[in-house]
C-alpha positions as CSV (number, residue, x, y, z in Angstrom):
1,X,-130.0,24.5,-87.9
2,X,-126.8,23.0,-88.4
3,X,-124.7,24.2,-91.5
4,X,-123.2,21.4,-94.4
5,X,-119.7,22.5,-93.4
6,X,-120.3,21.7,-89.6
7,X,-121.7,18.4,-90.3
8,X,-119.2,17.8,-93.0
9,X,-116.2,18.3,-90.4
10,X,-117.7,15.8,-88.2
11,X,-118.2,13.4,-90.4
12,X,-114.5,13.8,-91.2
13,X,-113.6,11.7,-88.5
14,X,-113.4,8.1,-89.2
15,X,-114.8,6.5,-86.0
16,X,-117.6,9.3,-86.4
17,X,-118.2,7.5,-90.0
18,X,-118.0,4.3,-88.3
19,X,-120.7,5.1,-85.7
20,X,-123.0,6.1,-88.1
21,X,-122.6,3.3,-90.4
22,X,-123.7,1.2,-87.7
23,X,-126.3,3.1,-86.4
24,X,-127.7,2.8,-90.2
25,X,-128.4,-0.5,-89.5
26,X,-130.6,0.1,-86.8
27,X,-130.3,2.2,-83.2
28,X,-128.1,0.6,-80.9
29,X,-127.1,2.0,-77.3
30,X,-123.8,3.1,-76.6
31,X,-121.9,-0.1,-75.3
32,X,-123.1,-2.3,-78.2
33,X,-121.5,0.2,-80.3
34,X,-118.5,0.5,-78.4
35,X,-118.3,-3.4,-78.8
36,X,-117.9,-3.1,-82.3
37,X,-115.6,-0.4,-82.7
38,X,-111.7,-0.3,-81.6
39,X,-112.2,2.7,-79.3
40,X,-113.5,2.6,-76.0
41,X,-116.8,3.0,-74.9
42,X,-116.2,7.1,-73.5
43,X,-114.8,7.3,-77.0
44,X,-117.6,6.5,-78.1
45,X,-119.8,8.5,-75.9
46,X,-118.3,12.1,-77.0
47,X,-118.3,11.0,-80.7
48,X,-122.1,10.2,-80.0
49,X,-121.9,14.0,-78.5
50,X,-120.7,15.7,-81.7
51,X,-123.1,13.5,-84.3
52,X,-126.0,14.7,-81.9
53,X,-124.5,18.2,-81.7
54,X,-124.6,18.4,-85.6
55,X,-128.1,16.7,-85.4
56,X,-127.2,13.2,-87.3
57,X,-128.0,11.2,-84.5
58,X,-130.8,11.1,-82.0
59,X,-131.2,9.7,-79.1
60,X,-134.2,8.0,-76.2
61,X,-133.9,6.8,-72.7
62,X,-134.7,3.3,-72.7
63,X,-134.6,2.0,-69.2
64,X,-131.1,3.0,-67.7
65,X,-129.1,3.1,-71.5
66,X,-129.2,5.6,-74.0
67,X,-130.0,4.4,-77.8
68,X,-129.4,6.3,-80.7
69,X,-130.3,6.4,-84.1
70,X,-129.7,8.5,-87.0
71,X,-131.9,11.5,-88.3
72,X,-132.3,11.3,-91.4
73,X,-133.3,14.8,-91.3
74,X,-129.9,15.6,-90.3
75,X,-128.3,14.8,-93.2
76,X,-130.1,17.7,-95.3
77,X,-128.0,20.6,-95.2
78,X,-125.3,18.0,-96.9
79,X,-127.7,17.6,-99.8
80,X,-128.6,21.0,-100.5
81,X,-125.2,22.2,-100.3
82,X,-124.1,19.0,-102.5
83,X,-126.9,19.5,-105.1
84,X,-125.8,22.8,-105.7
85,X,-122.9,21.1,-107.2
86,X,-125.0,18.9,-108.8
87,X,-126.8,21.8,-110.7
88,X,-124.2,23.9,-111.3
89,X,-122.5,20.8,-113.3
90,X,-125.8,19.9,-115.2
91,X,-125.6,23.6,-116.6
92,X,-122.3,23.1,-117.3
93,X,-123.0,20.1,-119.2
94,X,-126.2,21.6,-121.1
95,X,-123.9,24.8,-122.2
96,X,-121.2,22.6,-123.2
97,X,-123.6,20.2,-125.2
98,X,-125.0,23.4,-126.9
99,X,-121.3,24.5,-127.8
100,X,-120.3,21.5,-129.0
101,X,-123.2,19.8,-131.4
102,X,-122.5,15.9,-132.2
103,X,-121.8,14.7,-135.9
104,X,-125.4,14.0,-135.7
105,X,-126.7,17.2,-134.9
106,X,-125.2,18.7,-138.0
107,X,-126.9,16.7,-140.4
């Protein structure tokens, strides 16, 4: 399984961010893609390579092209590692609402 920080690093590359904006709108094979972006289709090809390396995108023969979609599996190591985050500040809150009582509380 892919780790958050792997997939994180991919997904620090704007065309990467780009590809799989569109791909949330639906699978699309590599040239339409590349249509849509301003790199060039190969370009587009290897960032396809990394997404699927980190296991964001997935991807079917359909005749003599190659259509990917996103895995929305993929994308869960980034929410466990950013709900620990999320936890960690929602017990920060809670022990900072316990230190520091509104007006309200007092009376």
């Amino acid at each position: 399984m892919t780790n958050a920080h792997t997939i994180l690093s991919a997904l620090g590359d704007p065309t990467r961010q780009a590809i799989l904006d569109l791909l949330l709108e639906g699978p699309q094979p590599v040239g339409e893609l590349a249509a849509l972006l301003p790199v060039s289709r190969p370009a587009v090809s290897q960032h396809l390579k990394v997404l699927k390396e980190v296991g964001l995108v997935v991807d079917r023969q359909e005749g003599t092209r190659r259509v990917y979609r996103v895995d929305p599996a993929g994308l869960a190591p980034v929410r466990a590692y950013l709900d620990r985050f999320w936890k960690q500040a929602m017990v920060a809150f809670a022990q900072y609402a316990e230190d520091h009582p509104t007006e309200e509380q007092h009376r």
